[in-house]
Backbone as numpy.savetxt, mean C-alpha at the origin, in Angstrom:
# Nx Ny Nz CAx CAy CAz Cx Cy Cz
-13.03 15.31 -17.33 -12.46 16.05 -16.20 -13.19 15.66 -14.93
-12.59 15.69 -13.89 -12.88 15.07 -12.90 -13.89 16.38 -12.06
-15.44 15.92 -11.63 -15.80 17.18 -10.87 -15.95 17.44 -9.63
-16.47 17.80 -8.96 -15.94 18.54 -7.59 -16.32 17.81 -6.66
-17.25 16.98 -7.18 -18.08 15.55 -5.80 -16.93 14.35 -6.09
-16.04 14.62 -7.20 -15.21 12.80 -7.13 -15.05 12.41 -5.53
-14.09 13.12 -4.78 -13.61 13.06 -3.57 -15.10 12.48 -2.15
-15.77 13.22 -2.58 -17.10 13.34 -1.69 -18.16 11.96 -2.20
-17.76 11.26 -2.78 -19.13 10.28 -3.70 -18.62 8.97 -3.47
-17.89 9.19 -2.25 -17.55 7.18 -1.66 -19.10 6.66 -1.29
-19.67 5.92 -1.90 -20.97 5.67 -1.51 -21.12 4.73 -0.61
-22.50 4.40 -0.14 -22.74 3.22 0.86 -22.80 2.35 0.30
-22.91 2.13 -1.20 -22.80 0.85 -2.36 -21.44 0.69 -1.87
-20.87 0.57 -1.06 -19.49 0.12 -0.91 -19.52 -1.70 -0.88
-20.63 -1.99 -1.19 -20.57 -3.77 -1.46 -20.21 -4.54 0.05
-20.50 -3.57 0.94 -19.88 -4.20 2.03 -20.17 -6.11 2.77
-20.83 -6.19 2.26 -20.79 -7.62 2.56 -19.46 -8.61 1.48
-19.42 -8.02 0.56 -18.04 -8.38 -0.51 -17.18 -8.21 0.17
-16.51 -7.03 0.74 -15.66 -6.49 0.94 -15.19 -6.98 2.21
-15.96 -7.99 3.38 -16.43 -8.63 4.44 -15.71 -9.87 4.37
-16.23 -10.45 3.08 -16.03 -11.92 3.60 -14.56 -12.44 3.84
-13.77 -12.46 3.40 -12.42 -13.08 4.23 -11.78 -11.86 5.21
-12.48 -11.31 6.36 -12.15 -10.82 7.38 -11.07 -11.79 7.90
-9.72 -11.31 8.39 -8.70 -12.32 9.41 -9.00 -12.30 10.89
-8.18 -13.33 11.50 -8.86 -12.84 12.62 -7.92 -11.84 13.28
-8.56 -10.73 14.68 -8.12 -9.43 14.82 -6.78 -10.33 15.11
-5.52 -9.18 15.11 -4.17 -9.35 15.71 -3.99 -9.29 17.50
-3.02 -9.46 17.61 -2.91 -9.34 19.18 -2.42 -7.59 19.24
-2.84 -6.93 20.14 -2.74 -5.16 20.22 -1.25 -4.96 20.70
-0.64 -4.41 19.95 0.55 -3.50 20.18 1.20 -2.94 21.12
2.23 -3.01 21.45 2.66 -2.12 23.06 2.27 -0.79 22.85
1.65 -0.52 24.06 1.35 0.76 24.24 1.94 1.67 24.49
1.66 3.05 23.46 2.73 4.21 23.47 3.13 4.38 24.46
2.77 4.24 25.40 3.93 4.79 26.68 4.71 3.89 26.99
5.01 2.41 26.16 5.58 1.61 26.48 6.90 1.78 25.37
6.30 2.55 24.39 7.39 2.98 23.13 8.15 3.91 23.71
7.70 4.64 24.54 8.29 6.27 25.17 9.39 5.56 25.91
9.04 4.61 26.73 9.44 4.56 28.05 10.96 4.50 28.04
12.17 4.83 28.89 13.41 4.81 28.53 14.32 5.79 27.43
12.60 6.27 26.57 13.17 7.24 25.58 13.59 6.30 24.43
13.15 6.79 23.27 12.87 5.93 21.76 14.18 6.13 21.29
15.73 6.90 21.62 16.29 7.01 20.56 17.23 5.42 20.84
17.56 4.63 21.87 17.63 3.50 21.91 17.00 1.92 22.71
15.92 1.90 22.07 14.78 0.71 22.32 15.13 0.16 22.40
14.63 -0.97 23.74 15.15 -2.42 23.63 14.47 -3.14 22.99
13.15 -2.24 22.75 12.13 -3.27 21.69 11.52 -2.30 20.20
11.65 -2.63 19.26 11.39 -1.70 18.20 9.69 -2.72 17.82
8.90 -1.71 17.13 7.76 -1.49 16.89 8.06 -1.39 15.46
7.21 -1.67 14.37 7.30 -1.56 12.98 5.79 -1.93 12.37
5.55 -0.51 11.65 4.31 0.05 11.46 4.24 -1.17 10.09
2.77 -1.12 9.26 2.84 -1.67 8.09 1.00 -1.38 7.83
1.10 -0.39 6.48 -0.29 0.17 5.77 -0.69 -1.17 5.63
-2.08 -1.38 5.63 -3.05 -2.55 5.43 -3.35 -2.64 3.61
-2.71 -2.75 3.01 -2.87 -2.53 1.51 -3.78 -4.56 1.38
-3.37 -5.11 2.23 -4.35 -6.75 1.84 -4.58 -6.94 3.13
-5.14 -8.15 3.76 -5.53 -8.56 5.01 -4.77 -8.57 5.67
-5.20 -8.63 7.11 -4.07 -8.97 8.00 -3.30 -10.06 7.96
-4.02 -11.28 8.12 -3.62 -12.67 7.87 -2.06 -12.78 6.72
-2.53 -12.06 5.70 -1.71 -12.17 4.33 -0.61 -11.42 4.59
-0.60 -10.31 5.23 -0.01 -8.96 5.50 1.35 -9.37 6.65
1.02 -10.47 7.37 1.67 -10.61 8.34 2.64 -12.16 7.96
2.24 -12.74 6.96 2.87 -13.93 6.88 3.80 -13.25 5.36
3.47 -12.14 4.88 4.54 -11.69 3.77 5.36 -10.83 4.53
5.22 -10.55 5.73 6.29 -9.38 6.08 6.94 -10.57 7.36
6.47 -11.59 7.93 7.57 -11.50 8.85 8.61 -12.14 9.27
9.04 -13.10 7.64 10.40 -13.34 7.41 11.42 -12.29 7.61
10.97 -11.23 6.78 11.61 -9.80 6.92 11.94 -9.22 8.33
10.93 -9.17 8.74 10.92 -8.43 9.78 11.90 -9.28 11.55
11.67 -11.11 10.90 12.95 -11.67 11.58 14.06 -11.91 11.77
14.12 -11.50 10.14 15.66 -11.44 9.81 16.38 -9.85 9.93
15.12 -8.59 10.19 15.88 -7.65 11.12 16.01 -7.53 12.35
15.11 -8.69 13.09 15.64 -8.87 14.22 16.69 -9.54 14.84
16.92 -10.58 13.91 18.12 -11.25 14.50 19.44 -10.23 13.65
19.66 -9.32 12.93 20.36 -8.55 12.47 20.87 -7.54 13.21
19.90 -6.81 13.81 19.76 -5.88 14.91 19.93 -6.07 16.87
19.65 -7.61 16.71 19.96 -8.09 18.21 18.61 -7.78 18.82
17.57 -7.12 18.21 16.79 -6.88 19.18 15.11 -7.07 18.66
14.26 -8.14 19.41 12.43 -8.04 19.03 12.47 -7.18 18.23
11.08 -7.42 17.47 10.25 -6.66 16.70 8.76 -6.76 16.62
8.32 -6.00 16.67 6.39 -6.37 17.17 6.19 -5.39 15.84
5.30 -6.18 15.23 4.07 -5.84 13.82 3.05 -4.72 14.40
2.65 -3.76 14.24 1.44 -2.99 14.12 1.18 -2.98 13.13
-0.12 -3.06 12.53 -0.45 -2.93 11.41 -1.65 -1.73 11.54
-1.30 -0.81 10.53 -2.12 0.48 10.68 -3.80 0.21 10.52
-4.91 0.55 11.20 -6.05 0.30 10.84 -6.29 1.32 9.72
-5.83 1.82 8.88 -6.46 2.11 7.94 -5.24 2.87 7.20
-5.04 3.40 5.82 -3.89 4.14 4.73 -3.47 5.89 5.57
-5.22 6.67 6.40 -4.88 7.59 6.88 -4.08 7.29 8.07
-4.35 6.04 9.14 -3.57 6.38 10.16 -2.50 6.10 9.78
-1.83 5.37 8.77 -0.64 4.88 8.88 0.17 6.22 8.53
-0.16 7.45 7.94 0.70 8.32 8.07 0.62 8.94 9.21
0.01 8.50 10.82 0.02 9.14 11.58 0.93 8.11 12.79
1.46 6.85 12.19 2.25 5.97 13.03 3.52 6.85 13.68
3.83 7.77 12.90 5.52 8.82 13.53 5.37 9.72 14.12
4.08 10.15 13.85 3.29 11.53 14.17 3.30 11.69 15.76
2.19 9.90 16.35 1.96 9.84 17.72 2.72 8.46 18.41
4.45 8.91 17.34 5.12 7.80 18.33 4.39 6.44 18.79
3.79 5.79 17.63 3.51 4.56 17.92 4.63 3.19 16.83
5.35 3.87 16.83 6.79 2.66 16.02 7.74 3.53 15.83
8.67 2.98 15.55 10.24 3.03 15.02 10.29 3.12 13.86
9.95 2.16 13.42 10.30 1.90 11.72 8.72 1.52 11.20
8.45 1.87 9.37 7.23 1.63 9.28 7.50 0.95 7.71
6.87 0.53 7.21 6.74 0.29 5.45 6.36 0.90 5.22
5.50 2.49 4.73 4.23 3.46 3.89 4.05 3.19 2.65
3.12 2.85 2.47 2.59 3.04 1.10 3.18 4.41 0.58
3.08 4.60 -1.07 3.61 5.98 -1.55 3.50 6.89 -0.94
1.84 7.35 -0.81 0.94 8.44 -0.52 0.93 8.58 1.07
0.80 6.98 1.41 1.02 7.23 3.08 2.42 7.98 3.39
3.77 7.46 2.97 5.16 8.36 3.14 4.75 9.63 3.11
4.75 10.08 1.49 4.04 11.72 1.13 3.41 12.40 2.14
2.60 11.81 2.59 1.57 12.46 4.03 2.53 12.54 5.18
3.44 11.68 5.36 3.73 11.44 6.74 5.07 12.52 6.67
5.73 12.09 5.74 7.19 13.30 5.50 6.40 14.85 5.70
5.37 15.12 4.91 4.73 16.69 5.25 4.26 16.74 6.52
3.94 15.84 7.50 3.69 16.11 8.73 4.65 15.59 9.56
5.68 14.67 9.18 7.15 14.93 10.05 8.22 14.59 9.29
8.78 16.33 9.16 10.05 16.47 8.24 10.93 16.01 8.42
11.27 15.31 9.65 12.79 14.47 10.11 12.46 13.12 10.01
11.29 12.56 9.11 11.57 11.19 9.19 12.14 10.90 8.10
12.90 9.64 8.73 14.29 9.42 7.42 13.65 8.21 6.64
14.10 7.91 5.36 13.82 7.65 4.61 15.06 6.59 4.47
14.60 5.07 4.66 15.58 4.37 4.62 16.26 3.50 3.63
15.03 3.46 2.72 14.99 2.05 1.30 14.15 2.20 0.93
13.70 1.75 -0.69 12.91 0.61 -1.21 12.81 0.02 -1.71
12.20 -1.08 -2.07 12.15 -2.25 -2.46 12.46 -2.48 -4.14
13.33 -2.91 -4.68 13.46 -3.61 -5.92 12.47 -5.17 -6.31
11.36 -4.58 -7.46 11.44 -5.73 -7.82 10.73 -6.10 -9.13
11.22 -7.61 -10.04 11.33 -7.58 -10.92 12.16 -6.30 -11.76
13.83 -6.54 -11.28 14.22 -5.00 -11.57 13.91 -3.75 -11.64
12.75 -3.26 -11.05 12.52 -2.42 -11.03 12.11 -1.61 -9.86
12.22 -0.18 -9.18 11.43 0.23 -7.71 10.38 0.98 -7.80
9.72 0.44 -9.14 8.46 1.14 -9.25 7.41 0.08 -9.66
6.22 0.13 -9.55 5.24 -0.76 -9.97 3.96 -0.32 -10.97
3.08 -1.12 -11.37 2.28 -0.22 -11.88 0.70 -0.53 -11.08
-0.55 0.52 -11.57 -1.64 0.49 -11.14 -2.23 -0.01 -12.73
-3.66 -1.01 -11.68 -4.28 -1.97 -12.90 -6.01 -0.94 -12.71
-6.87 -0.83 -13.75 -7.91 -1.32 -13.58 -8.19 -2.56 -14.02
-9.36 -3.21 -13.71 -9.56 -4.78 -13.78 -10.89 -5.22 -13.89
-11.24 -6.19 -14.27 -12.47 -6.59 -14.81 -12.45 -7.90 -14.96
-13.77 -9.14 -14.46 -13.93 -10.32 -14.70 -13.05 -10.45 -16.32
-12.61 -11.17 -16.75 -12.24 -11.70 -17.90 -13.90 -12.19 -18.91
-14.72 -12.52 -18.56 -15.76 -12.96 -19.44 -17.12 -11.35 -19.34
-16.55 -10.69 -18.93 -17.33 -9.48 -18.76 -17.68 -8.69 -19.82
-16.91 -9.08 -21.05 -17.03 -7.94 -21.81 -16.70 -6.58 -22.42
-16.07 -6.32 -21.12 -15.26 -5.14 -21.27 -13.59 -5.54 -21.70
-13.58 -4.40 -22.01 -12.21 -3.83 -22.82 -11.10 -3.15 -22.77
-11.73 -1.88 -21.99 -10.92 -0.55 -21.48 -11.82 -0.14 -20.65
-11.30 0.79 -20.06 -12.05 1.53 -19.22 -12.77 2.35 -19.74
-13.10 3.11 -20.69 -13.99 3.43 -21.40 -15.57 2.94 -21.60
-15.16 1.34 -21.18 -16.10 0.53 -21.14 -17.05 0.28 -20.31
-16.76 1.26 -19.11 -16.89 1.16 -17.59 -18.34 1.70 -17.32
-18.73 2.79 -18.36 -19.73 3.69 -18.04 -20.97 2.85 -17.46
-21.57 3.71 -16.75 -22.69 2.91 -16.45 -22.60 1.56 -15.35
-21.35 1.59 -14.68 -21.08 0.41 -14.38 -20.41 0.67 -12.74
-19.96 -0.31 -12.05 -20.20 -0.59 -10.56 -18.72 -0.31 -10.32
-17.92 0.39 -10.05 -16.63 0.71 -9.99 -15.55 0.66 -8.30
-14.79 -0.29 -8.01 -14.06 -0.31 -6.54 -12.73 0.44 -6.82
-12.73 1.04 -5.49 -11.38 1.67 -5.69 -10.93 1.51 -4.14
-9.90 1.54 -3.78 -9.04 1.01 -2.25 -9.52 1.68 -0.75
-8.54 3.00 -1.07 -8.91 4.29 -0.13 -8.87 5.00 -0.57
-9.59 6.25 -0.09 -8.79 7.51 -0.96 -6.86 7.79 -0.15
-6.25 7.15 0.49 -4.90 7.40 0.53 -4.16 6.68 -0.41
-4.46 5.91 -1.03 -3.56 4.62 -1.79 -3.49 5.39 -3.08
-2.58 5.21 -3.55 -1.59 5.71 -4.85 -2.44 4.90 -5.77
-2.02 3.59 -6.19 -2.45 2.41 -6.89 -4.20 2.48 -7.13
-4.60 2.60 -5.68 -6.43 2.17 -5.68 -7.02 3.61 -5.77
-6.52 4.48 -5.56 -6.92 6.02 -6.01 -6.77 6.85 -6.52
-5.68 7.65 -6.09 -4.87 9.00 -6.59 -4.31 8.71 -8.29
-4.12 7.33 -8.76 -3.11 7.01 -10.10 -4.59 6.71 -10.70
-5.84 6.05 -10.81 -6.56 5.51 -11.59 -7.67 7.11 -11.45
-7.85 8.16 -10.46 -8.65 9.03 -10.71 -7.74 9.86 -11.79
-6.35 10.29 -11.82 -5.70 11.29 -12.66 -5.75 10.57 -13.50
-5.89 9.43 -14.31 -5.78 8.42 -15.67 -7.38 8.81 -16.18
-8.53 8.43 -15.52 -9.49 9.03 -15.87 -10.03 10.22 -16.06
-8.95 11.59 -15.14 -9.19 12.47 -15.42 -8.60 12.93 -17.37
-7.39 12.03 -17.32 -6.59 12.16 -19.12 -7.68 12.01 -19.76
-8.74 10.73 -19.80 -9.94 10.21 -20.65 -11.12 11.39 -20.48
-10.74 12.29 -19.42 -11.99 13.31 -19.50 -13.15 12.56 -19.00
-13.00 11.70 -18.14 -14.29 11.10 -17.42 -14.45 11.62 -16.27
-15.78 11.65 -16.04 -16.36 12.76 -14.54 -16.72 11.29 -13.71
-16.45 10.78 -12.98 -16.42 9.35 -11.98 -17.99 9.54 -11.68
-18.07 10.74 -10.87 -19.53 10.26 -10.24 -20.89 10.81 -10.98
-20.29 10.96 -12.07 -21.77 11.03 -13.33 -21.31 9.64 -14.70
-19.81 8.80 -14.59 -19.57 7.71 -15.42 -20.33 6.94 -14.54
-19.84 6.67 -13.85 -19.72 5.37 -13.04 -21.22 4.93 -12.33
-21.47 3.71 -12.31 -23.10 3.48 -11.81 -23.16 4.00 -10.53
-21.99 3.63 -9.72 -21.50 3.66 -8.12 -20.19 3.64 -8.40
-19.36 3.91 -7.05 -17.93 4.19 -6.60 -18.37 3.46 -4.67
-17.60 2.55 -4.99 -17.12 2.26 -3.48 -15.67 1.95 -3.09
-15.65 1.62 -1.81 -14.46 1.48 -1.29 -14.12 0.21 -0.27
-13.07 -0.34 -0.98 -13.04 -1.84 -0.55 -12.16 -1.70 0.55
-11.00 -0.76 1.37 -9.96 -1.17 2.40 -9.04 -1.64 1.76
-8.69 -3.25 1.31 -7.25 -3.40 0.41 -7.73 -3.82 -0.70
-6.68 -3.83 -0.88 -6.83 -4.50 -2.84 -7.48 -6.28 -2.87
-7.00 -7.06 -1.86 -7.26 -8.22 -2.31 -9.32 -8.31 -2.40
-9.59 -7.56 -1.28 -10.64 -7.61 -1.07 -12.36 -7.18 -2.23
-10.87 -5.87 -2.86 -11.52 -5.42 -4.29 -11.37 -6.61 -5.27
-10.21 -7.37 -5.36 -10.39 -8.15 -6.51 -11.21 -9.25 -6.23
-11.55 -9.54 -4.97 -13.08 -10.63 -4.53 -14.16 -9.99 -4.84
-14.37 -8.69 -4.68 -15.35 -8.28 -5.17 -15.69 -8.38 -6.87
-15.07 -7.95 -7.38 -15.15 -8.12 -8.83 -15.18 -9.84 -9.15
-14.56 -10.37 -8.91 -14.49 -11.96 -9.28 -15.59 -12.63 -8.43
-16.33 -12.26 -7.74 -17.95 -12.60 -7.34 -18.90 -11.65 -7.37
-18.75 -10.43 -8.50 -19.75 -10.03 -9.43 -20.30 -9.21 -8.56
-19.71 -8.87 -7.35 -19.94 -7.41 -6.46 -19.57 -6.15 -7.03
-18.76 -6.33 -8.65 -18.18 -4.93 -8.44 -18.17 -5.36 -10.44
-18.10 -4.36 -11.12 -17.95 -4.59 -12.52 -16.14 -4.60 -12.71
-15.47 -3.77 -11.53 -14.28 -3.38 -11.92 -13.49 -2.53 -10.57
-12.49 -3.00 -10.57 -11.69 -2.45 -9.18 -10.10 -1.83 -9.53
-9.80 -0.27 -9.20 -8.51 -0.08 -9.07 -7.67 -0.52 -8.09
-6.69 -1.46 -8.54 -5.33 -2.48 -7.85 -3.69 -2.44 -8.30
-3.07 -2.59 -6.92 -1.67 -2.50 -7.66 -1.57 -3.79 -8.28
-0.62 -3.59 -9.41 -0.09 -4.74 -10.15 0.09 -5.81 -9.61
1.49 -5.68 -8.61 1.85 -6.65 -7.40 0.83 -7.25 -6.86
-0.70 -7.14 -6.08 -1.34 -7.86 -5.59 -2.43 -8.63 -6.80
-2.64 -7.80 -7.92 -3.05 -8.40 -8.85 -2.28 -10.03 -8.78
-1.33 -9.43 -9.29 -0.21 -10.62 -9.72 -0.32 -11.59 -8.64
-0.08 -11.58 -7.06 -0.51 -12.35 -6.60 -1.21 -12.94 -6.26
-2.63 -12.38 -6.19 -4.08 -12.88 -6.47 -4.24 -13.98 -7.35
-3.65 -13.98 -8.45 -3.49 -14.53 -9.96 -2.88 -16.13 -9.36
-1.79 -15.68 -8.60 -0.84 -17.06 -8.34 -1.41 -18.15 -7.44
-2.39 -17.34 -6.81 -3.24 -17.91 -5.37 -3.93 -19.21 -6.36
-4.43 -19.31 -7.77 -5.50 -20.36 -7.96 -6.19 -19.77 -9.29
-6.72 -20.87 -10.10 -7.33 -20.53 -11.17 -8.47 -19.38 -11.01
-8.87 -19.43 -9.86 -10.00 -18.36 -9.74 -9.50 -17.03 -10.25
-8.36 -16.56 -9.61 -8.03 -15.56 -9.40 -7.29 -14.87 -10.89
-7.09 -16.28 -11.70 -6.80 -15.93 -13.25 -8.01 -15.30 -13.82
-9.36 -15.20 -13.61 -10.44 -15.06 -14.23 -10.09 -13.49 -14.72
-9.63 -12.95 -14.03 -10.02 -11.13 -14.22 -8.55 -10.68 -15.08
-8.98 -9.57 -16.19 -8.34 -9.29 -16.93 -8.27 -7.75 -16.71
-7.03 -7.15 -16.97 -6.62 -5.82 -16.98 -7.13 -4.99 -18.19
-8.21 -3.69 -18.12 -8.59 -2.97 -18.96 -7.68 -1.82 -19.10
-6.86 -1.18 -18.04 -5.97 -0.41 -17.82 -5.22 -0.07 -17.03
-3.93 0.33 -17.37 -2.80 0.66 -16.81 -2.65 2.09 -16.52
-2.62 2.68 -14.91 -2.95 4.01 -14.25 -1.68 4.54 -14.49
-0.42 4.22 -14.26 0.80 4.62 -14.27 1.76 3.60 -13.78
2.94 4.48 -13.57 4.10 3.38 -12.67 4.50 4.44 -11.88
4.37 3.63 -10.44 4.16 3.98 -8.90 5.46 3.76 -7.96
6.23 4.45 -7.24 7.25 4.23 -6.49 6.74 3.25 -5.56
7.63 2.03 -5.19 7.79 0.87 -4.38 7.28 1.81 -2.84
6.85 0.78 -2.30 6.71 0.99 -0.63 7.87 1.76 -0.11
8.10 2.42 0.48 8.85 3.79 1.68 9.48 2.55 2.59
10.37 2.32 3.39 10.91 1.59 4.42 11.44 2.76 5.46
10.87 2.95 6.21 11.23 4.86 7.18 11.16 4.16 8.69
11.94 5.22 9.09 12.29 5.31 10.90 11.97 6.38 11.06
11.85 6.66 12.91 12.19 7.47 13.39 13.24 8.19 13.64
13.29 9.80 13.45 13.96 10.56 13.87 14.63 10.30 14.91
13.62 9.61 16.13 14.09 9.77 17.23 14.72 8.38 17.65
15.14 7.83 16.76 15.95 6.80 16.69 17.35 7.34 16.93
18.24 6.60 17.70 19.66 6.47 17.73 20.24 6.30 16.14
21.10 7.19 15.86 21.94 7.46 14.48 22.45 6.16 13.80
23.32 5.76 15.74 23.72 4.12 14.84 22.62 2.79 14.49
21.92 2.66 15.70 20.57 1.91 15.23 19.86 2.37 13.40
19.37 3.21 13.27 19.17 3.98 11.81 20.17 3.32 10.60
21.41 3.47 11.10 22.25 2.87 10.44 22.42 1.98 10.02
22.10 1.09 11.40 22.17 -0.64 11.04 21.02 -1.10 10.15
20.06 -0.49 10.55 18.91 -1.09 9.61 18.78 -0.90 8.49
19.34 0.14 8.27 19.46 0.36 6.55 20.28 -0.12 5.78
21.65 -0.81 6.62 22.41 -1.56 5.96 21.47 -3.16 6.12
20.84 -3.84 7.05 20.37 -4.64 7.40 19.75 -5.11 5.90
19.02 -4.21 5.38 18.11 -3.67 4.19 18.89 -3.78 3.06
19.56 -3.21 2.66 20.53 -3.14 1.93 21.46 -4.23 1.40
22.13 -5.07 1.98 22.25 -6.10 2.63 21.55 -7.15 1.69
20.57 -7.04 1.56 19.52 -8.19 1.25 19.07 -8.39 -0.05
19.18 -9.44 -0.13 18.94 -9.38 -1.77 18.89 -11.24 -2.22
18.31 -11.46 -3.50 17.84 -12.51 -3.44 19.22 -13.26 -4.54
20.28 -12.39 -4.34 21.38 -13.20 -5.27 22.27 -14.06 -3.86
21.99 -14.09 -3.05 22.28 -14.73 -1.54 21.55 -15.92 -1.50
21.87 -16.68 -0.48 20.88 -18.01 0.12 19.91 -17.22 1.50
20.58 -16.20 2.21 19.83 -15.87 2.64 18.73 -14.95 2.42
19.16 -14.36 1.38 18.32 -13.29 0.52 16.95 -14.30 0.26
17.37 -14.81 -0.34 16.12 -16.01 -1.26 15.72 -16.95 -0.50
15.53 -17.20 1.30 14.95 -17.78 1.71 13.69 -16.51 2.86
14.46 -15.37 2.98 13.77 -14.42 3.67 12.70 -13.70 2.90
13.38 -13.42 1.71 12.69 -12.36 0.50 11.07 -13.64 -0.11
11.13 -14.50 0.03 10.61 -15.86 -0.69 9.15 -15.38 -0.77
8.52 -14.82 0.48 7.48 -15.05 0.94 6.92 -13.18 0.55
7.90 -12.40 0.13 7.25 -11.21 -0.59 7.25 -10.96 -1.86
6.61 -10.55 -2.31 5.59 -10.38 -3.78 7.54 -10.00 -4.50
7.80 -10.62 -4.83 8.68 -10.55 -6.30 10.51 -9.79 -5.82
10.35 -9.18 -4.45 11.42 -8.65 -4.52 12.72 -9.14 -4.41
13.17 -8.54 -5.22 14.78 -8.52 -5.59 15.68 -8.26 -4.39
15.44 -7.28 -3.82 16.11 -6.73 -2.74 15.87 -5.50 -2.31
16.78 -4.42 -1.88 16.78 -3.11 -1.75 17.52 -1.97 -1.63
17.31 -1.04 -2.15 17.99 0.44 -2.72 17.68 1.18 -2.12
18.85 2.24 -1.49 18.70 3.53 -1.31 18.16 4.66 -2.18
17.05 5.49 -1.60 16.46 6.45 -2.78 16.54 7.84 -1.90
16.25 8.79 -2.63 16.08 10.17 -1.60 14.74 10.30 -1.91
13.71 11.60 -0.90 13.41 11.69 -0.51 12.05 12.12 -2.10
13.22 12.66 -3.56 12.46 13.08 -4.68 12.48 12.02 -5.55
12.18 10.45 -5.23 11.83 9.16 -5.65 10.29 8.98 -5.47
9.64 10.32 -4.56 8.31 10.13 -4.55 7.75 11.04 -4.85
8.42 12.17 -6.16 7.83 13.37 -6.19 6.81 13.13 -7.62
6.56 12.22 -7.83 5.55 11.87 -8.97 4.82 11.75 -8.48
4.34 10.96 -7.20 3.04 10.75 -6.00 2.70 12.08 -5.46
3.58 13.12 -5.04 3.03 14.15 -4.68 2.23 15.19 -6.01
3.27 14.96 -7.29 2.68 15.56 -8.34 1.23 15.36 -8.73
0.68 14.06 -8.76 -0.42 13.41 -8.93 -1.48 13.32 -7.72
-0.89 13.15 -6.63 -1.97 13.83 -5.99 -2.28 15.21 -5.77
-1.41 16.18 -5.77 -1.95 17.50 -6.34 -3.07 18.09 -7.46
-2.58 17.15 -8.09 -3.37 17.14 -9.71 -4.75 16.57 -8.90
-4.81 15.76 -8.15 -6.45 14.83 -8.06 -6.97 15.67 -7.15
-5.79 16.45 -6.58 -6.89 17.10 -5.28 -7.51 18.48 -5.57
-6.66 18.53 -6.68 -7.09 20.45 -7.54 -8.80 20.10 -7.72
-9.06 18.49 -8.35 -10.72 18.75 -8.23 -10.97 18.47 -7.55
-10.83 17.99 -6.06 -11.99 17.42 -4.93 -12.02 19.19 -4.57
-13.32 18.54 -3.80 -14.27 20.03 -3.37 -13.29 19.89 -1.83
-13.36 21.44 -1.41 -12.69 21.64 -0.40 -12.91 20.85 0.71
């Protein structure tokens, strides 16, 4: 069972020089909110589109912005990347009107829908038939270990505490095993994205890191290195990324983009030259709003033990 310091025991063992080394370089800064305001957001001549930092920037921006060109030339109108500095702000991208449209991670949506009830909910992502994914724990392949069971005593990465995949799914899996994290575990740190956790572990910064499947998997494809690390366990299966607008978007704009979305799919030529460059997807589906009520279930469950 999980005890009342899990939440509180992100340590300074956070490996930070691991977690460091393939820094990208910074992005160019975002129009400024009053430049989003200006004219009034419900029809922009320029749309803004948020995106949680789940891997680097560098990586983050060359998998999203086929996508994100082919809703611009769809829509008639620019599109500028923000990328959230961290899983908490990105549920605060709708909050302080800094985009239009965003990607959220599970947990980031979850957060952001409870702090703004009119954001609509536009798609998500299919892939490998499916709009759900799963969470890995992970371990060098010549390490020894087995399961997570195996872990005790040992150097443990996990994402943020907002991420579904790197937190909320691998603490309720250990809470099933009846493991207490910060009396198992040697240390608990926190890597920012996943790719960064699985460098850590594969240069012996970390015994073991919670990751979504998807970046596993692409990690894997990057180069023999990245084959080294083997899966000890499977946290659950996780609803696909959120694709959300603003409220204060124009009805028909809202519209278009979700057909834009919709639309897309990799049984096309254009599907399969846009989609190419993101982790596996198929295309995309309309879901409502209780496609993410397993993420809220489970983080309820993880937060019943963090200390207030």
């Amino acid at each position: 069972m999980l005890g009342r310091g899990t939440v509180g025991i992100v340590s300074a063992l956070v490996l930070q020089a691991a977690c460091d080394r393939h820094e990208p370089p910074p992005a160019p800064p975002p129009p400024p909110v009053a430049q989003i305001r200006e004219g009034g957001t419900e029809k922009p001549t320029r749309l803004v589109i948020g995106l949680t930092p789940f891997i680097p920037e560098s990586d983050l921006r060359r998998e999203f912005t086929p996508l994100i060109d082919y809703l611009s030339r769809k829509l008639s109108l620019p599109i500028d990347i923000k990328r959230a500095e961290s899983y908490a702000a990105a549920t605060k991208l709708f909050g302080e009107y800094q985009v239009h449209l965003a990607v959220l991670s599970p947990l980031a949506y979850v957060r952001a829908k409870q702090d703004n009830p009119g954001l609509i909910l536009l798609a998500t992502q299919i892939a490998d038939g499916s709009s759900t994914y799963a969470g890995y724990i992970v371990a060098r392949d010549d390490s020894g270990l087995a399961r997570a069971e195996d872990l005790k005593g040992k150097r443990c990465l996990f994402i943020d505490r907002a991420s579904a995949s790197g937190f909320i799914y691998p603490m309720a899996y250990l809470n099933g095993l009846e493991i207490t994290p910060e009396t198992f575990f040697k240390s608990i740190g926190f890597s920012r994205d996943h790719e960064k956790a699985l460098d850590a572990v594969l240069h012996r910064d970390a015994d073991a890191a919670a990751v979504a499947s998807t970046v596993f998997k692409m990690y894997g494809d990057k180069g023999a290195e990245g084959r080294r690390l083997r899966i000890l366990a499977k946290t659950g299966r996780i609803p696909y990324d959120a694709y959300c607008a603003s409220p204060r978007l124009d009805q028909a704009l809202v519209d278009r983009v979700r057909a834009a979305l919709l639309d897309l799919s990799t049984r096309t030529a254009e599907g399969r030259q846009v989609l190419q460059g993101l982790t596996e997807i198929n295309g995309f589906v309309a879901v409502g709003d209780d496609h993410y009520d397993e993420v809220r279930r489970v983080n309820d469950m993880v937060n019943a033990f963090a200390p207030p």
